[in-house]
MIKE-805811 format. One record per residue: residue number from 1; chain; residue in three letters; x, y, z of N, C-alpha, C in turn. Coordinates in Angstrom, 3 decimals. Example, Ala and Ser with C-alpha at 12.3 -4.5 7.8 and 13.67 -1.06 7.14 Angstrom:
<pts>
+------+--------+------+----------+----------+----------+----------+----------+----------+----------+----------+----------+
: voke : padren : kefi :      n_X :      n_Y :      n_Z :     ca_X :     ca_Y :     ca_Z :      c_X :      c_Y :      c_Z :
+------+--------+------+----------+----------+----------+----------+----------+----------+----------+----------+----------+
:    1 :      A :  ALA :   13.190 :   -5.690 :    7.800 :   12.300 :   -4.500 :    7.800 :   13.200 :   -3.300 :    7.800 :
:    2 :      A :  SER :   12.850 :   -2.250 :    7.080 :   13.670 :   -1.060 :    7.140 :   12.900 :    0.030 :    7.870 :
+------+--------+------+----------+----------+----------+----------+----------+----------+----------+----------+----------+
</pts>
This chain:
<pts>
+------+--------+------+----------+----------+----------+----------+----------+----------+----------+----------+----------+
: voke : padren : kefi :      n_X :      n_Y :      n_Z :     ca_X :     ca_Y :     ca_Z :      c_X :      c_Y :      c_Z :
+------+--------+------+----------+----------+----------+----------+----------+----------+----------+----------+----------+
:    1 :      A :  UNK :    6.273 :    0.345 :   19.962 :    6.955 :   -0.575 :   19.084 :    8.453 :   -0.330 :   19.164 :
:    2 :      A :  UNK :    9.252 :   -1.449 :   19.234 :   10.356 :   -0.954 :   19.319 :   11.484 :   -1.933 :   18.199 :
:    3 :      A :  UNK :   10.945 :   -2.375 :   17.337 :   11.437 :   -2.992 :   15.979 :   10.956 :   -2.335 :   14.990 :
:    4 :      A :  UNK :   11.732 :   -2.550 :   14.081 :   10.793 :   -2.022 :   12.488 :   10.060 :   -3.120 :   11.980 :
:    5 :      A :  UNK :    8.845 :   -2.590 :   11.461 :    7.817 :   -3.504 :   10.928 :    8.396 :   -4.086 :    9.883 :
:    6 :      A :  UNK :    7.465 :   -5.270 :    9.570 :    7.349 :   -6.090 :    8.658 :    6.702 :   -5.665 :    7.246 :
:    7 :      A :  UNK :    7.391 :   -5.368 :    5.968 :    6.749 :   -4.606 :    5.032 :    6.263 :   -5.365 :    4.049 :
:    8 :      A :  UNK :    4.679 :   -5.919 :    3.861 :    4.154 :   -7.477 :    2.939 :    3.511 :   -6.210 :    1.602 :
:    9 :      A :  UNK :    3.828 :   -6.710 :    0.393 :    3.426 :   -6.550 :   -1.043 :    2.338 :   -7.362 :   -0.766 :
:   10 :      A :  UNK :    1.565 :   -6.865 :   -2.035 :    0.374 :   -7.451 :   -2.299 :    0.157 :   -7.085 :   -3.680 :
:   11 :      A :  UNK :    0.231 :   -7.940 :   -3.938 :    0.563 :   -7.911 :   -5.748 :   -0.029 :   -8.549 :   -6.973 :
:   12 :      A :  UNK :   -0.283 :   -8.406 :   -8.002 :   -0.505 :   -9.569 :   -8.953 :   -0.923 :   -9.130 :  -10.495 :
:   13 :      A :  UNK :   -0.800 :   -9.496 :  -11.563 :   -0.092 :   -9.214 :  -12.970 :   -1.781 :   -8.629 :  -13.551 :
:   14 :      A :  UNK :   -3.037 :   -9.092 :  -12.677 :   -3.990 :   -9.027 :  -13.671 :   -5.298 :   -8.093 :  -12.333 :
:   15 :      A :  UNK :   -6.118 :   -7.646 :  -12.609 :   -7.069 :   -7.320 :  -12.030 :   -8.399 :   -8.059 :  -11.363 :
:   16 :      A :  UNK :   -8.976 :   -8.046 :  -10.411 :   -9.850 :   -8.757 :   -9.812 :  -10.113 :  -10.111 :   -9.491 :
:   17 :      A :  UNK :   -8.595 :  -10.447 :   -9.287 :   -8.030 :  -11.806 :   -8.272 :   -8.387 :  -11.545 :   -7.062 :
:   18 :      A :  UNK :   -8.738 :  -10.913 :   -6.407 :   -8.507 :  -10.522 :   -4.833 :   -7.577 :  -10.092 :   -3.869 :
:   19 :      A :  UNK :   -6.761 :   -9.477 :   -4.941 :   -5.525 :   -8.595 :   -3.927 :   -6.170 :   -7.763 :   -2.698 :
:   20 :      A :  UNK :   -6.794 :   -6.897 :   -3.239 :   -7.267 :   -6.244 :   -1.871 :   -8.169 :   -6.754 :   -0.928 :
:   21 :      A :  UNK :   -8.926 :   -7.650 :   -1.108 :   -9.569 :   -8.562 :   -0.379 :   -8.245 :   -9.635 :    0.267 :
:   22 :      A :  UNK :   -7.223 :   -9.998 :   -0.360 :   -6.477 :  -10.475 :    0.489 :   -5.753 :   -9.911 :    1.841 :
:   23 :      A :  UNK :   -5.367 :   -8.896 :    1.200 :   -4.765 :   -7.479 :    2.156 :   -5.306 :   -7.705 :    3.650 :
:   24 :      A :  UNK :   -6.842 :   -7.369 :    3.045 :   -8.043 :   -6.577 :    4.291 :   -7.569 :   -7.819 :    5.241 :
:   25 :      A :  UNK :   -7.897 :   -8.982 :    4.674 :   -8.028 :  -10.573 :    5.653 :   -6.781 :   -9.995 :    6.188 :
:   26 :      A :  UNK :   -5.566 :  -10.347 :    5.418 :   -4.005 :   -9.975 :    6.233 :   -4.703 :   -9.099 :    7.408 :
:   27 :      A :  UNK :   -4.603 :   -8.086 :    7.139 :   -4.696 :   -7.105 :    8.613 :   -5.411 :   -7.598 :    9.410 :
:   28 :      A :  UNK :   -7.046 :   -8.183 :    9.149 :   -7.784 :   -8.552 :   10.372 :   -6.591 :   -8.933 :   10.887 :
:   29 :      A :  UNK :   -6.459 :  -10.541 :   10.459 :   -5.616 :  -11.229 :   11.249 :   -4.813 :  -11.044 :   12.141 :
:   30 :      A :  UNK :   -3.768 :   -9.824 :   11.164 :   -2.551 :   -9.286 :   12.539 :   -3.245 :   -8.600 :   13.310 :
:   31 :      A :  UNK :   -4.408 :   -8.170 :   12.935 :   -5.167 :   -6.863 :   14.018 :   -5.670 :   -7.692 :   15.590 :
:   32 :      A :  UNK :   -5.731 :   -9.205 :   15.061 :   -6.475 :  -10.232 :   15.935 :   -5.421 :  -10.568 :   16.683 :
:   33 :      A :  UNK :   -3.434 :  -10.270 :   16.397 :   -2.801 :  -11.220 :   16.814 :   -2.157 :   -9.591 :   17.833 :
:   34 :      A :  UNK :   -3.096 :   -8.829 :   17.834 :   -2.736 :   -6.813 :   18.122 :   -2.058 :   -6.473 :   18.027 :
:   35 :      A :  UNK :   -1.231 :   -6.495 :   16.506 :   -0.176 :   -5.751 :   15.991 :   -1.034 :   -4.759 :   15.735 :
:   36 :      A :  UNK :    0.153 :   -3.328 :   15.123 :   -0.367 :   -2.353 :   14.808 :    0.185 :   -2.168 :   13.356 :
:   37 :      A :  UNK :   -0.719 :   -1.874 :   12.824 :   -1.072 :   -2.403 :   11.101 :   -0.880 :   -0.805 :   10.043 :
:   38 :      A :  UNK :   -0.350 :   -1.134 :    9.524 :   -0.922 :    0.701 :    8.372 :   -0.868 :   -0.088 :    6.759 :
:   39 :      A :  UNK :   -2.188 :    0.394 :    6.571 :   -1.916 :   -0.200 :    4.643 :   -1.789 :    0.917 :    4.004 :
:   40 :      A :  UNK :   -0.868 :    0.661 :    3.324 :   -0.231 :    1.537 :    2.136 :   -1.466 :    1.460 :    0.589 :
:   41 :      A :  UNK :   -2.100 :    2.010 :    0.488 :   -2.856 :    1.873 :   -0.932 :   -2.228 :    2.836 :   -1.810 :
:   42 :      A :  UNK :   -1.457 :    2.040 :   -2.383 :   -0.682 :    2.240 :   -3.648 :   -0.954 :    2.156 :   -5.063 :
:   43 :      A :  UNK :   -2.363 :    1.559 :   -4.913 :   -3.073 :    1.248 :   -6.577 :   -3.832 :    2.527 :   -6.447 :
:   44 :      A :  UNK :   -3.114 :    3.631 :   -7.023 :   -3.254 :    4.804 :   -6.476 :   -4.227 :    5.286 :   -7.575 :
:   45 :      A :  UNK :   -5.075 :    4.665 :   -8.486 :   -5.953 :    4.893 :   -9.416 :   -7.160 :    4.617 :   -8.947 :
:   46 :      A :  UNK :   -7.302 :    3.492 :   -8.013 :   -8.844 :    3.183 :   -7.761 :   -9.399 :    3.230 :   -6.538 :
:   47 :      A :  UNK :   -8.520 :    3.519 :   -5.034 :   -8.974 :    4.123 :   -3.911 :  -10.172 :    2.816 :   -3.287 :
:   48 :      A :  UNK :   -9.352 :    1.666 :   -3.668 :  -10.126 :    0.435 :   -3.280 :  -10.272 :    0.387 :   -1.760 :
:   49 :      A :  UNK :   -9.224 :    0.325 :   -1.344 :   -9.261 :    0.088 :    0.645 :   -9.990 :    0.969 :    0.796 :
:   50 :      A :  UNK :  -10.154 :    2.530 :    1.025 :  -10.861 :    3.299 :    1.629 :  -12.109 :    2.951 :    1.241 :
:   51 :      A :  UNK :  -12.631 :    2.445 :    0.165 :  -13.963 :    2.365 :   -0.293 :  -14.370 :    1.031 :    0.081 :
:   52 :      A :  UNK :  -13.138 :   -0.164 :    0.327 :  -13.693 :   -1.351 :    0.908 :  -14.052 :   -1.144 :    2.616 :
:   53 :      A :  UNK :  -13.390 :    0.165 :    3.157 :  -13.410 :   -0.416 :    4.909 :  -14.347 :    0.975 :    4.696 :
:   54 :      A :  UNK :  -15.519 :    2.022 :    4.095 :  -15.798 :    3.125 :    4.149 :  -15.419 :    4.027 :    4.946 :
:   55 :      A :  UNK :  -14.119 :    4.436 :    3.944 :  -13.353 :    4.991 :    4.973 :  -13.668 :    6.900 :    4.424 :
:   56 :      A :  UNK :  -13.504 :    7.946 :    5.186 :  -13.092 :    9.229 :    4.136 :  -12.113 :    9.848 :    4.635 :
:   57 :      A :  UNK :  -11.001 :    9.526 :    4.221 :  -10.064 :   10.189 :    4.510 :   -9.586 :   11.697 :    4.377 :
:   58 :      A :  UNK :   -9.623 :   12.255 :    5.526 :   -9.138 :   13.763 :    5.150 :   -7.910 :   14.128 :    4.446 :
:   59 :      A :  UNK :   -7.043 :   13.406 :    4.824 :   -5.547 :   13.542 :    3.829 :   -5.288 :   12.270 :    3.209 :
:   60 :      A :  UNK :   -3.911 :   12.132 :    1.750 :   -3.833 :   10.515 :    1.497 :   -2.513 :   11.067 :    0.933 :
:   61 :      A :  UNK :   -2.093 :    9.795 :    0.070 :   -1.009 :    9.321 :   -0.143 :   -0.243 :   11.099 :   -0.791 :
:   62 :      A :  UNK :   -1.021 :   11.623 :   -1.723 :   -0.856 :   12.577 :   -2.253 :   -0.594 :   14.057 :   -1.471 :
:   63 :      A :  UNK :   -1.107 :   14.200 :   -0.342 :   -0.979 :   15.772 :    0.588 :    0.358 :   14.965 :    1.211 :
:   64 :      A :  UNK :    0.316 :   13.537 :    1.399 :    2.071 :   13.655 :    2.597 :    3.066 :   14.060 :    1.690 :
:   65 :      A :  UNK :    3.235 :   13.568 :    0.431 :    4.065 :   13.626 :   -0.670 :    4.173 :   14.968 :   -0.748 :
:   66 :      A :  UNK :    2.978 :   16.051 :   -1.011 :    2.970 :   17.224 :   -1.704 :    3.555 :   18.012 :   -0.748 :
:   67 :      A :  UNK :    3.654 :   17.537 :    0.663 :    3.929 :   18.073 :    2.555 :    5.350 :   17.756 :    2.358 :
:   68 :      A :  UNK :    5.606 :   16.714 :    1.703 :    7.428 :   16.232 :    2.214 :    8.405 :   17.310 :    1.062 :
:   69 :      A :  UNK :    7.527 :   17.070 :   -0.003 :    8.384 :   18.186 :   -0.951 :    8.290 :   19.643 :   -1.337 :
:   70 :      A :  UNK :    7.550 :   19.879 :   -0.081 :    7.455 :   21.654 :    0.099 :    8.081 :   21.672 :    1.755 :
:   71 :      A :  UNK :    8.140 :   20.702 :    2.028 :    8.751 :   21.405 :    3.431 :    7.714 :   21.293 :    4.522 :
:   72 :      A :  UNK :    6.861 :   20.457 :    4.507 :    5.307 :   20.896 :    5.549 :    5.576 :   19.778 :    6.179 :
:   73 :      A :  UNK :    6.040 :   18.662 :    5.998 :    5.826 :   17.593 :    7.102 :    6.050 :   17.449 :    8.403 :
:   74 :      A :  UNK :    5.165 :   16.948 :    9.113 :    5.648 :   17.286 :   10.751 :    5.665 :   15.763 :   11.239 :
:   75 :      A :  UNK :    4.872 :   15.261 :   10.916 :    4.140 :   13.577 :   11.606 :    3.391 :   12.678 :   10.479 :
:   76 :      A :  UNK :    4.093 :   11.309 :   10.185 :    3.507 :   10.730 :    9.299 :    2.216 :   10.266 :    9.621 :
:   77 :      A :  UNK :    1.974 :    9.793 :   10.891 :    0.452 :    9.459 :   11.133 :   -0.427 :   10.409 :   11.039 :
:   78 :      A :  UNK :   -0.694 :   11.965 :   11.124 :   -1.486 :   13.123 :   10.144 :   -1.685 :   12.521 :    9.088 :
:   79 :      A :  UNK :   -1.468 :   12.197 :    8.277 :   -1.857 :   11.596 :    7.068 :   -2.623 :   10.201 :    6.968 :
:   80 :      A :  UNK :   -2.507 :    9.228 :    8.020 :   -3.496 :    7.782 :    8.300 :   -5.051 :    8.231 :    8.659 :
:   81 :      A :  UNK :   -5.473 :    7.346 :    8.272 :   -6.968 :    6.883 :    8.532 :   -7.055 :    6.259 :    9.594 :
:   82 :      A :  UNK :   -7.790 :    6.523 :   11.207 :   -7.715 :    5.502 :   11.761 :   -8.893 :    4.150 :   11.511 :
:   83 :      A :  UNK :   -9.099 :    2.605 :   11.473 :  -10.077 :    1.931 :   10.929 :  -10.190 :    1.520 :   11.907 :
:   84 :      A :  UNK :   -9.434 :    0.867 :   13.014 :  -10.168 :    0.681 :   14.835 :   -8.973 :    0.435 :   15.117 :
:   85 :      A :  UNK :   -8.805 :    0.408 :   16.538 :   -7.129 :    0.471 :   17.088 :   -6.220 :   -0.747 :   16.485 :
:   86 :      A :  UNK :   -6.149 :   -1.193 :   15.914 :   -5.045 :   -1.066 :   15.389 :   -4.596 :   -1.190 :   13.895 :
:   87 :      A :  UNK :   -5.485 :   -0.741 :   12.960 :   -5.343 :   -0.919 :   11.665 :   -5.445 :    0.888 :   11.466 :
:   88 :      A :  UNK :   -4.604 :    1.308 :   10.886 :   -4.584 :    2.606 :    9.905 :   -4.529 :    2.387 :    8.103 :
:   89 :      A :  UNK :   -4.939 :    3.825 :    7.924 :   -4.508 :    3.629 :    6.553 :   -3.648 :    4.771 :    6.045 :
:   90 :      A :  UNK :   -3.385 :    4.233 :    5.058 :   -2.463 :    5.708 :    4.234 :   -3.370 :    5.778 :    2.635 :
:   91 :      A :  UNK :   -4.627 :    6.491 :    2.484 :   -5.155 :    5.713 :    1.321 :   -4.567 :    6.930 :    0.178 :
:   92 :      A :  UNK :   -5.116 :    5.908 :   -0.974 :   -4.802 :    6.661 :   -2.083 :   -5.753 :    8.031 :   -2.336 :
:   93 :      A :  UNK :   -5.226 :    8.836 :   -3.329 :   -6.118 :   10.159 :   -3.390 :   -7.779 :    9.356 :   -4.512 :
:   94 :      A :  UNK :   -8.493 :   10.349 :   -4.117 :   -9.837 :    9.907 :   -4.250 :   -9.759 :   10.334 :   -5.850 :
:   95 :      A :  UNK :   -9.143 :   11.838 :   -6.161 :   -9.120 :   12.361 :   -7.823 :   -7.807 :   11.639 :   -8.341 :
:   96 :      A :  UNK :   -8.102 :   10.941 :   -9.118 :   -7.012 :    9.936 :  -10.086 :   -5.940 :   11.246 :  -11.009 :
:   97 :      A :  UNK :   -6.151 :   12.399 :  -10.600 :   -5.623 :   13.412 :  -11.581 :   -4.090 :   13.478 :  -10.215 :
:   98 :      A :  UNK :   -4.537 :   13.688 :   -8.897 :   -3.769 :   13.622 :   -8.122 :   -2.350 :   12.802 :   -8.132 :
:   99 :      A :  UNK :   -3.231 :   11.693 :   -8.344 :   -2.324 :   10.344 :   -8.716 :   -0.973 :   10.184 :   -9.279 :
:  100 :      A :  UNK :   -1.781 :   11.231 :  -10.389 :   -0.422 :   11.135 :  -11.642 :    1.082 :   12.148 :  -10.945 :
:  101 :      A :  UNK :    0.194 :   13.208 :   -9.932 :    1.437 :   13.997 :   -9.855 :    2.153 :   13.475 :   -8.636 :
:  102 :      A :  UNK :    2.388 :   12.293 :   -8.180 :    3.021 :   11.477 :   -7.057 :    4.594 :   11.843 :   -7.685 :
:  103 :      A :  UNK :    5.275 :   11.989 :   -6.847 :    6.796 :   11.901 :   -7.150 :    7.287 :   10.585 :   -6.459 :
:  104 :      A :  UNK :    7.460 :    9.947 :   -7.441 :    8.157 :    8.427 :   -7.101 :    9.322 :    8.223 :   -6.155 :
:  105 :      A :  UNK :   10.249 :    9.132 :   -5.831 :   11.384 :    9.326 :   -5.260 :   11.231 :    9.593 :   -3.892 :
:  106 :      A :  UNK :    9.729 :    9.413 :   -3.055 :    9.521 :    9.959 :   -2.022 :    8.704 :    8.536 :   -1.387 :
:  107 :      A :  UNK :    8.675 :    7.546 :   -2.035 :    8.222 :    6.009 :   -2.238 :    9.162 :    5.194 :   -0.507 :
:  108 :      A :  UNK :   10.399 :    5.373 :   -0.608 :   10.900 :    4.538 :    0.110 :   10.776 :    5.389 :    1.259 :
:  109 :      A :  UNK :   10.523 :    6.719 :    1.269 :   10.523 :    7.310 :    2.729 :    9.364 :    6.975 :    3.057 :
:  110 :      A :  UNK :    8.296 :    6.929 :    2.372 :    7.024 :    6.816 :    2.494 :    7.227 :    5.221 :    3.549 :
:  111 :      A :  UNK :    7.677 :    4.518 :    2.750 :    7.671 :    3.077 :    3.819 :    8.588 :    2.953 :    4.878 :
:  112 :      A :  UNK :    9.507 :    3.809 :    4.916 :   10.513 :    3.725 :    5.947 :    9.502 :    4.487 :    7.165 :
:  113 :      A :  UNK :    8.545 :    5.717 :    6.366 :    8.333 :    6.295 :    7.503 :    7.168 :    5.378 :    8.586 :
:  114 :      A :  UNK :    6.489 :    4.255 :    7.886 :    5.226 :    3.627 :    7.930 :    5.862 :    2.082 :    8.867 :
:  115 :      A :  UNK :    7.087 :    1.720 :    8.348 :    7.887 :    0.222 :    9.152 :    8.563 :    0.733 :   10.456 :
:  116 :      A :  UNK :    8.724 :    2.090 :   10.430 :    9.204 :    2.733 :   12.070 :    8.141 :    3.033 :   13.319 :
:  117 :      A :  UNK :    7.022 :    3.558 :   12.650 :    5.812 :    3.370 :   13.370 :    4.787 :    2.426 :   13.114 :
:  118 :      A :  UNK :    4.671 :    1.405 :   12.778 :    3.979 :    0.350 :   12.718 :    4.495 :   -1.341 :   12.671 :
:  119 :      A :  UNK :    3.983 :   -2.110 :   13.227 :    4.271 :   -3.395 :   13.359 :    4.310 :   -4.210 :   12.045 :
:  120 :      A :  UNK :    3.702 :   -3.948 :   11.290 :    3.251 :   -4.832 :   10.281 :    2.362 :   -3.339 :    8.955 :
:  121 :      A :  UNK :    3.607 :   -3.389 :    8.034 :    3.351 :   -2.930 :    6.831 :    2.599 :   -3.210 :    5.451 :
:  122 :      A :  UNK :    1.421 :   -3.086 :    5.374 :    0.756 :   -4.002 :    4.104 :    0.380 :   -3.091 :    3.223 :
:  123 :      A :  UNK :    0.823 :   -3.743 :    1.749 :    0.899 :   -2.578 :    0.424 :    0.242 :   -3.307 :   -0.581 :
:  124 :      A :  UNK :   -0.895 :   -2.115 :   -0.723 :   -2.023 :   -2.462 :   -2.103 :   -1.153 :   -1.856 :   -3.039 :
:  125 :      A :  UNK :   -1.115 :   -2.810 :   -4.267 :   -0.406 :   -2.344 :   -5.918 :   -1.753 :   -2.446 :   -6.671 :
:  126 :      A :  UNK :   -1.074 :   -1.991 :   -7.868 :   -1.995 :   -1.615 :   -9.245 :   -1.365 :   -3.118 :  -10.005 :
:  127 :      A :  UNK :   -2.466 :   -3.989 :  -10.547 :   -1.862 :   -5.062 :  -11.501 :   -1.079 :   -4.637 :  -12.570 :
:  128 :      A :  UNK :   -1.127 :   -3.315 :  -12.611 :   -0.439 :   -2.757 :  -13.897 :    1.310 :   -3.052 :  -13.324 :
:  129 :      A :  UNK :    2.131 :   -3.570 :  -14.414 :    3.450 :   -3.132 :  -13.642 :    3.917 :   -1.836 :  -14.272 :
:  130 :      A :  UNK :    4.100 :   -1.356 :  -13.339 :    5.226 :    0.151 :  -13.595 :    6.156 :    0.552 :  -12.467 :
:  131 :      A :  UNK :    6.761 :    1.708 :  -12.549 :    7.954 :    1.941 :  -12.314 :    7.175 :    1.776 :  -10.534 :
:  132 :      A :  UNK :    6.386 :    2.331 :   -9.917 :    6.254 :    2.387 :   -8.776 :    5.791 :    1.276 :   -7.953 :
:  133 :      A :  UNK :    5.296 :    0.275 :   -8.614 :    5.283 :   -1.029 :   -7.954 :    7.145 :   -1.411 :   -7.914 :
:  134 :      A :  UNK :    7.996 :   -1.587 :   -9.194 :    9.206 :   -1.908 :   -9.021 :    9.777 :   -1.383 :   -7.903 :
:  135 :      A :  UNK :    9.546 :   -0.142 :   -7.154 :   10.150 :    0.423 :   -6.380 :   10.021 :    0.232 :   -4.784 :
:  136 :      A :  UNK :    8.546 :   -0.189 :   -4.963 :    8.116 :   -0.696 :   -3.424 :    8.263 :   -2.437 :   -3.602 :
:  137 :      A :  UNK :    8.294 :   -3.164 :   -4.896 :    9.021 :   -4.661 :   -4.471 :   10.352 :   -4.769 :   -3.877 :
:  138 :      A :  UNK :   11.562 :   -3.697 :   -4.306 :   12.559 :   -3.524 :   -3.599 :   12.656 :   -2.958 :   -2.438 :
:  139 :      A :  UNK :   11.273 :   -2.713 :   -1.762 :   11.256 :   -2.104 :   -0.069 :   10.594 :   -3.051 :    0.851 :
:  140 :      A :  UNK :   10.348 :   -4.220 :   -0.055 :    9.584 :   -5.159 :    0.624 :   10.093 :   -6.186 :    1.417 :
:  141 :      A :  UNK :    9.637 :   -6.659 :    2.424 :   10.660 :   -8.245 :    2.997 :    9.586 :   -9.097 :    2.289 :
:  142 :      A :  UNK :    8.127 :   -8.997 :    1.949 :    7.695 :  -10.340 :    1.294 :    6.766 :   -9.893 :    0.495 :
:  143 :      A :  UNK :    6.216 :  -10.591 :   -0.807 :    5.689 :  -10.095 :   -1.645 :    4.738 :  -11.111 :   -1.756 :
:  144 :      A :  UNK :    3.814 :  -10.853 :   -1.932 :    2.388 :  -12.072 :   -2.253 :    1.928 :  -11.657 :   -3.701 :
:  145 :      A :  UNK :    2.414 :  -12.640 :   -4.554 :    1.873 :  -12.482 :   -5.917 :    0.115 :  -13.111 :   -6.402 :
:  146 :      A :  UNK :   -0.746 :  -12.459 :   -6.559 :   -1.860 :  -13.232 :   -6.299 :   -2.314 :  -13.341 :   -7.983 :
:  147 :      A :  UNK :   -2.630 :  -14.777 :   -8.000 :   -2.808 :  -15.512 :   -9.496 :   -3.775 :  -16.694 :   -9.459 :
:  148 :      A :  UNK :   -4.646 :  -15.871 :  -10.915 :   -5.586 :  -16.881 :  -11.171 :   -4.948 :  -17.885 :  -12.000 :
:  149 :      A :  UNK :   -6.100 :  -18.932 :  -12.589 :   -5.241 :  -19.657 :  -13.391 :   -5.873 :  -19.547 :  -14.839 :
:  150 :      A :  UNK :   -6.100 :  -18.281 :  -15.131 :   -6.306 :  -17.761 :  -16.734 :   -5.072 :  -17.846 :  -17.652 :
:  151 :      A :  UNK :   -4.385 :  -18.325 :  -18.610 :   -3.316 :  -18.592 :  -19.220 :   -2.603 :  -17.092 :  -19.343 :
:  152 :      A :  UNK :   -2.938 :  -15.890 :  -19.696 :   -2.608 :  -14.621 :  -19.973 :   -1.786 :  -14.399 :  -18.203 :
:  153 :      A :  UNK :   -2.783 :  -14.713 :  -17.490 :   -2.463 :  -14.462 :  -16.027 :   -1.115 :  -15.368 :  -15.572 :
:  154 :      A :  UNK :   -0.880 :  -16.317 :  -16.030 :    0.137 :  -17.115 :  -15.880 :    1.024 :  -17.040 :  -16.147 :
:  155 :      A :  UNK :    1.024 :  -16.900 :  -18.160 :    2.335 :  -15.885 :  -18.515 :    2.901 :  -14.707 :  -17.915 :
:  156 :      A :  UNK :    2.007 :  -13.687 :  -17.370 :    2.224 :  -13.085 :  -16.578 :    3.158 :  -13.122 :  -15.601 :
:  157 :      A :  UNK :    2.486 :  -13.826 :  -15.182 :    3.221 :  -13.821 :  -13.595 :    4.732 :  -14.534 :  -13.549 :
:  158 :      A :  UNK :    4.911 :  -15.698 :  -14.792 :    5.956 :  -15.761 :  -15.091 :    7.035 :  -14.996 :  -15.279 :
:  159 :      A :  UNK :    6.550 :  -14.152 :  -16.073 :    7.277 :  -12.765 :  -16.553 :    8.116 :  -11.973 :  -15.309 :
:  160 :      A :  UNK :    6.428 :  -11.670 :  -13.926 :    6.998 :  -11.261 :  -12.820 :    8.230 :  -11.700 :  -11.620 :
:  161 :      A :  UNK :    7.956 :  -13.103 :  -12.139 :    8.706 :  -13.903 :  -11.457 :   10.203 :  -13.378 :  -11.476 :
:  162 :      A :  UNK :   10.408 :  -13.475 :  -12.922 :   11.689 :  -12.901 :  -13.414 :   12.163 :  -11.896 :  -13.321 :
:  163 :      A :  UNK :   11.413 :  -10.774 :  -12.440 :   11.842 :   -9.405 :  -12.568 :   12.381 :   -9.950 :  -10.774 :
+------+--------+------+----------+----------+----------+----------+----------+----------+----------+----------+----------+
</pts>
């Protein structure tokens, strides 16, 4: 690869719209068009991708983090899942206790390190908004807000709009 990837959000205000089912389709697709793909699973509470593609990942989002801020990192792909040539993953940790001890400040290296070696960047969020979705919408070139048309869900997303 000799561009930096394309970094797509995948987003949306409420739970079980089909964000991650949108994702997965995304990648086939680029996987069909043979880009080389890495999803970021960032809804770092429920470990959806690995459990949608049965994946078991030996390392995740949590050992690169815990590797970058002790000094251990050598290679960001050590830390991917491979799912067939050309889709990886970076999944979330499997214990939700993990989760909590993410240091947010290690977020944009995390994608810088993932858009230098990969073609096409795709990032699972938590419908929840908090500080770490805000942080990867500002690392994003495109964001896919995914919305039902439940009125709560609407206000919502209004809301998001505005941020």
């Amino acid at each position: 690869m000799t561009s930096v990837g394309k970094v797509i959000t995948i987003t949306s205000r409420k739970g079980g719209v089909g964000k991650t089912t949108t994702l997965l389709n995304l990648a086939g697709c680029y996987s069909n068009l043979d880009k080389k793909i890495i999803i970021l699973d960032f809804d770092l509470y429920t470990n959806s991708i690995s459990a949608s593609l049965n994946l078991e990942p030996q390392k995740n989002i949590f050992n690169l983090v815990d590797d970058i801020s002790n000094n251990r990192f050598k290679e960001f792909t050590n830390y991917t899942t491979t799912y067939n040539n050309n889709i990886s993953v970076l999944a979330s940790p499997k214990d939700p206790r993990q989760a909590s001890l993410i240091n947010l400040k290690y977020i944009e290296q995390i994608i810088n390190y993932a858009k230098y070696n990969f073609d096409v960047v795709l990032i699972d969020t938590s419908h929840v908004l908090m500080d770490l979705n805000s942080i990867i919408y500002d690392y994003s070139d495109t964001i896919l807000n995914i919305t039902s048309n439940d009125p709560i869900d609407l206000i919502n997303t209004k809301s998001f709009i505005n941020i």
